[in-house]
Every structure is written in structure tokens, then in C-alpha cells.
N, C-alpha and C positions, 0 to 999 in steps of 0.2 A: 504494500500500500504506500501509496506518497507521503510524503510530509503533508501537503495541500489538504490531501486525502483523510488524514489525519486529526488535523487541526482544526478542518470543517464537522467531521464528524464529532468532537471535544463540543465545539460548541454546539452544535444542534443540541448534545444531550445535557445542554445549559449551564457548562464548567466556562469560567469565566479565564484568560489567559493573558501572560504577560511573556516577554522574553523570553526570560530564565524559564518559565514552564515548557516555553515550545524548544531549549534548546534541550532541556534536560531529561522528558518524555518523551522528544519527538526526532532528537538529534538534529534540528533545526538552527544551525543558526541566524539564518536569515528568517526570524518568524513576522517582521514588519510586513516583509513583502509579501508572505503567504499572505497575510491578511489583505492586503491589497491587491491581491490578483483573487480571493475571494471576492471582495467587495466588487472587481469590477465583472465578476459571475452574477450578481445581482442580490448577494448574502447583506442582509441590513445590521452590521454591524457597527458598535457604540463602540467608543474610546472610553475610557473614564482614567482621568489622571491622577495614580494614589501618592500620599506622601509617607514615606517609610522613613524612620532612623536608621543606618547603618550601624557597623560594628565599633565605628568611633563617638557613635552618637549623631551624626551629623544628618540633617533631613533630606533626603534626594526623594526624587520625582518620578515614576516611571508609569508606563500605560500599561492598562489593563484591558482587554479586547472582551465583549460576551456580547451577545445574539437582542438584537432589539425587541421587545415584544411576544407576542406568540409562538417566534421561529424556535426559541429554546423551550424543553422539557423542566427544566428545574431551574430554580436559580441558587446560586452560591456565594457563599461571601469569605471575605481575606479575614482570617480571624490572629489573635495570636493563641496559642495553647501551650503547655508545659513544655513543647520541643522545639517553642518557636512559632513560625508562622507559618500557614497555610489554610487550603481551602476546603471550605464544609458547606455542607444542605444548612 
């Protein structure tokens, strides 16, 4: 299956996704542009830009890609939990 293939399929089933998700699940590095050659397949997808502290503390900015509307199954959100951070129903 493709990376493309992949990435579309994550979000249909309403997992929301950032970089690091598509390079580390999906061995994507380039997961911007997956997103953007979904989008121009006619996939309505949102950006939403999160602000995380890093490991020094410091606040950075990164995009979180997930499915507008109807087109996802679930939706999910960035929590932190005992291991750190990640994502849950």
C-alpha cells in the first residue's frame, strides 16, 4: 500500500495527523505533500495548528491534519498521558 494510501485511509477512520505521525507509522517523510496531493483528490481536509513545549521547554508550532466533517469515522484528540503524549477517542 502507498504512503498516500495510507494516510488517506488514517484519516477516513478519523485519526487526526501531524508529521512525526506520518513519518513514524507510515515511513513518510514527506507527509505535507501527501496531504496535499490528497486534498487536490478532493479529500476536505483541516489544518489545525497545535502548540506543544518541547524537551527544553520551549513552545513550537506544528500542524495537525484530520478529515472535515462527516468524511471521518471518529474523532480524536492530542492528549498528554503518563508516557507523554498522544492520541485517543
Amino acid at each position: 500500500m502507498s504512503q498516500k494510501q495510507e494516510i488517506k485511509e488514517a484519516l477516513e477512520r478519523g485519526e487526526a495527523l501531524t508529521r512525526l505521525d506520518c513519518l513514524n507509522r507510515f515511513g513518510c517523510i514527506e507527509g505535507g505533500a501527501r496531504i496535499t496531493e490528497l486534498r487536490q483528490s478532493g479529500m476536505d481536509i483541516q489544518t489545525e495548528m497545535v502548540q506543544h513545549k518541547n524537551l527544553l521547554g520551549e513552545k513550537k508550532r506544528f500542524a495537525r491534519w484530520s478529515l472535515n466533517g462527516d468524511q471521518a469515522s471518529t474523532k480524536l484528540a492530542y492528549r498528554k498521558s503518563s508516557t507523554g503524549f498522544g492520541w485517543s477517542v
